[in-house]
N, C-alpha and C positions, 0 to 999 in steps of 0.2 A: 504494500500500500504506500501508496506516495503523503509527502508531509500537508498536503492540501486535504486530501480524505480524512486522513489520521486527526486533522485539526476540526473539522464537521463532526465523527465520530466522538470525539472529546472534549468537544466547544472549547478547545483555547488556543488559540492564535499559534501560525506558522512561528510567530516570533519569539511566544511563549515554549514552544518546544524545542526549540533550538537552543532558548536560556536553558530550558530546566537540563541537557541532552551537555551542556556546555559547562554547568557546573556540578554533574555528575550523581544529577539526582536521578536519572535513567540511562536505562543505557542505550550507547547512541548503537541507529540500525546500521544495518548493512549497507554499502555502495553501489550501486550497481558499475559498468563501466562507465557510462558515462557523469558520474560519480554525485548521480540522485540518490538520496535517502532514499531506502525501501524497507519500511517498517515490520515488522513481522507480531506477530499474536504479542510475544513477552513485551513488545517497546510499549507496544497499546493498550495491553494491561497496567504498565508501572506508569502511565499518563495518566490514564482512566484514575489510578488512584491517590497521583499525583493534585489532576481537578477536584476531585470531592473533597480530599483535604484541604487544599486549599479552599475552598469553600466553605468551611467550616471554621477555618482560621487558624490553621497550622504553618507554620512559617517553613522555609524553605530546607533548614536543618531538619525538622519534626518529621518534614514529610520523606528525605530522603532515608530515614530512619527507618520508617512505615512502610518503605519500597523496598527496601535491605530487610524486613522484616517478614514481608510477603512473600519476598524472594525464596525465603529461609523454612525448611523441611521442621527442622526441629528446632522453630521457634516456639518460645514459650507464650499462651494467651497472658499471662501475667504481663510480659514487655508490653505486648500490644496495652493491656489495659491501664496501665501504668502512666504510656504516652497520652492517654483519653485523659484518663483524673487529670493528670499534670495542666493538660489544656483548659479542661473544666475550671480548675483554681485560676487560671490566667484571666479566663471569662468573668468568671464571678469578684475578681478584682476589678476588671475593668467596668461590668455593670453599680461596685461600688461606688467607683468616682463616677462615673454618670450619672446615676442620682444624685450626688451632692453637687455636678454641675447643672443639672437639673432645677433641685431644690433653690440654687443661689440664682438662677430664672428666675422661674415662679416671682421668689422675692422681689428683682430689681422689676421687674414687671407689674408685680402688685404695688408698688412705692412712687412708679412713674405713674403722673396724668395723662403724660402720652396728649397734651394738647398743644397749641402754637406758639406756648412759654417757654422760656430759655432754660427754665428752671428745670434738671435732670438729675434724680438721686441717681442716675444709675451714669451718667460720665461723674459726679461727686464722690462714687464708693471707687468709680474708677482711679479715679486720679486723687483719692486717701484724702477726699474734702467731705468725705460722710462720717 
């Protein structure tokens, strides 16, 4: 399969498979002579699982881990579940601060009149004049 199909079959960009193929998070296909990619089952599968992770929000280390993990006969589900938690916590950090960027909304929102006065608690809190 050529890196046009393989990119339709896995929705991520000719460009993206070349990054991911270039820093060795899959392994790159075969050549033909005239020295086109020609993808085979295994490059499309470690893409395939490449996208979903990433989609999910595994970064580029995580995922070639998970690819190395796939790859792997007597890998243990423990590894695999391990890399999930781990991400879980990153998430559930991240949804931390987003509520409290959230919450400090709300506020500067509910403080503004939000009418054609000059007067703005929310450039005041910005600029430490609240």
């Amino acid at each position: 399969m050529n890196i046009s199909q393989v990119a339709k079959l896995t929705r991520l960009t000719a460009k993206s498979i070349r990054f991911y193929e270039s820093k060795g998070v899959v392994a790159e296909p075969l050549r033909s002579e005239n020295g086109y990619r020609n993808y085979g089952d295994k490059q499309i599968e470690q893409l395939k699982i490449v996208a979903r992770a990433r989609a999910v929000g595994f970064n580029l280390e995580q995922c070639k881990f998970l690819v190395e993990l796939a790859n792997d006969p007597c890998r243990s589900s423990s590894n695999v579940k391990k890399t999930a938690e781990q991400k879980l916590l990153e998430v559930d950090k991240k949804l931390a601060e987003l509520t409290l960027i959230r919450q400090q909304l709300l506020s500067w929102i509910s403080e503004c009149p939000g009418d054609e006065g000059s007067n703005c608690p929310i450039i005041d809190d910005l600029t430490g004049q609240h």
